[in-house]
GUTI-10246 format. One record per atom (N, C-alpha, C): residue in three letters; x, y, z. Coordinates in steps of 0.1 Angstrom, whole numbers, plus 5000, padded with zeros to 4 digits. Layout:
BEGIN
AlaXYZ;...
//
This chain:
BEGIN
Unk266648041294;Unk266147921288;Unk266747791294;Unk267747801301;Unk268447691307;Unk268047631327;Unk267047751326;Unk267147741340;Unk265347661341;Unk265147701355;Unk263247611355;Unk262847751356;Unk261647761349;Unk260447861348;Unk259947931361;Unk259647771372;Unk258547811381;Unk259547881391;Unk260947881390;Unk262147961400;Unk262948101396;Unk262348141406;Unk263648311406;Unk264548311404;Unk265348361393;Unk266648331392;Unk267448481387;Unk268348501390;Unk269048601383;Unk270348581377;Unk270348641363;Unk271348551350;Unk272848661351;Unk273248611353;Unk274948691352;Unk275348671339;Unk275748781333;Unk276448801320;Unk277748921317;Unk278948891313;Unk279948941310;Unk280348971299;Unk280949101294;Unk280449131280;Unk281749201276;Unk282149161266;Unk283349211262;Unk285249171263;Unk284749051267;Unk286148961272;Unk286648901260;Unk287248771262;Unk287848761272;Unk289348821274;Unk290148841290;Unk290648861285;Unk291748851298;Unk293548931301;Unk293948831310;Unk293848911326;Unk293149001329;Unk293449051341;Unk291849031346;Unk290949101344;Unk289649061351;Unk288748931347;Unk289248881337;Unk287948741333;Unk289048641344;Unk289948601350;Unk290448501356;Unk290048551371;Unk290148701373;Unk289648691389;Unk287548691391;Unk287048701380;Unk285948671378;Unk285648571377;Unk286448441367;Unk286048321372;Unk286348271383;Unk287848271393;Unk287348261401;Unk286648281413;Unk286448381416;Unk285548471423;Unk283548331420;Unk283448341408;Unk282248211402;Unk282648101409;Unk283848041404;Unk284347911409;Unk284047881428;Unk284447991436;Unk284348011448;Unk282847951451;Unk281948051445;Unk280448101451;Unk279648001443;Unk280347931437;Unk279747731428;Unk278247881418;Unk278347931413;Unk277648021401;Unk278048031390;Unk277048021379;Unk277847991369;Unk277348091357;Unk277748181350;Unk277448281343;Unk277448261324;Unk276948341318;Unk276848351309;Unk278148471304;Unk279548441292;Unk280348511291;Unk280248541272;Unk279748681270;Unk279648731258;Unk281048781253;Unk281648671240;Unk283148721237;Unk283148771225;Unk284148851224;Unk284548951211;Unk285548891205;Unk285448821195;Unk286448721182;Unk287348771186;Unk287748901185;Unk289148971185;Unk289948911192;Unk289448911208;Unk290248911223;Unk289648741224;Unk289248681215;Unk289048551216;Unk290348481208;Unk290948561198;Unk291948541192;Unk293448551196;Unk293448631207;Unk294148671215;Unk294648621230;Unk293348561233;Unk293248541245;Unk292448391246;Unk292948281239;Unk292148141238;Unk292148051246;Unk292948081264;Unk293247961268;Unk292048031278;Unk292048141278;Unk290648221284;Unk289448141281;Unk289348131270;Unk288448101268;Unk287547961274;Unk289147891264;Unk288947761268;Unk288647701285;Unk288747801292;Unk288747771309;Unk287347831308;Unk286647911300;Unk285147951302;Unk284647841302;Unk285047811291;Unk284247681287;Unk284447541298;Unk285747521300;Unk285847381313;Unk285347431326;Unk285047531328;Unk284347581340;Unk282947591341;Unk282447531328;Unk280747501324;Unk280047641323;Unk280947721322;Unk279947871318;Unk279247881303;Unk278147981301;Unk277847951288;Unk278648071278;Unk278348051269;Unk279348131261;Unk278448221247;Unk278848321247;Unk277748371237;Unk279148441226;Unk278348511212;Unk279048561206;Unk278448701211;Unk279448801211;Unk279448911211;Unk279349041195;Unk280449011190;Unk280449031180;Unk282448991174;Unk282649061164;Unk284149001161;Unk285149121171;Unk284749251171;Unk285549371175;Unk284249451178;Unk284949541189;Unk284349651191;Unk284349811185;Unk283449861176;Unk284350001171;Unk283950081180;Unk284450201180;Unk284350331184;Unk283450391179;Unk282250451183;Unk281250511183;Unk281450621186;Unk281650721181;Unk281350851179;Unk279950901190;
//
């Protein structure tokens, strides 16, 4: 919804963060390639992990709710 209609685009989205070993080399890895993704966070590791966050966010990525925690599914 953020992008133009009449253009091909493909949406990058990360799911399950944030957190402190792979969301910083994934942003910059983004930061590098000027791309900017969509990052689905889990309250939990949002609670844990807030300066994470807060660099999602100054790095103009968008930010979704994930849910609060992940349980274990049987």
């Amino acid at each position: 919804f953020m992008g133009n209609p009449n253009k091909k685009r493909v949406a990058l989205t990360f799911d399950d963060g944030p957190e402190d070993t792979y969301t910083p080399q994934i942003l910059e890895i983004l930061k590098r390639k000027g791309v900017k993704a969509t990052f689905f966070v889990v309250g939990e590791r949002v609670k844990e992990y807030p300066e994470r966050l807060r660099q999602i966010y100054r790095e103009g990525h968008a930010i979704g709710n994930h849910t609060w925690d992940t349980p274990a599914f049987a």
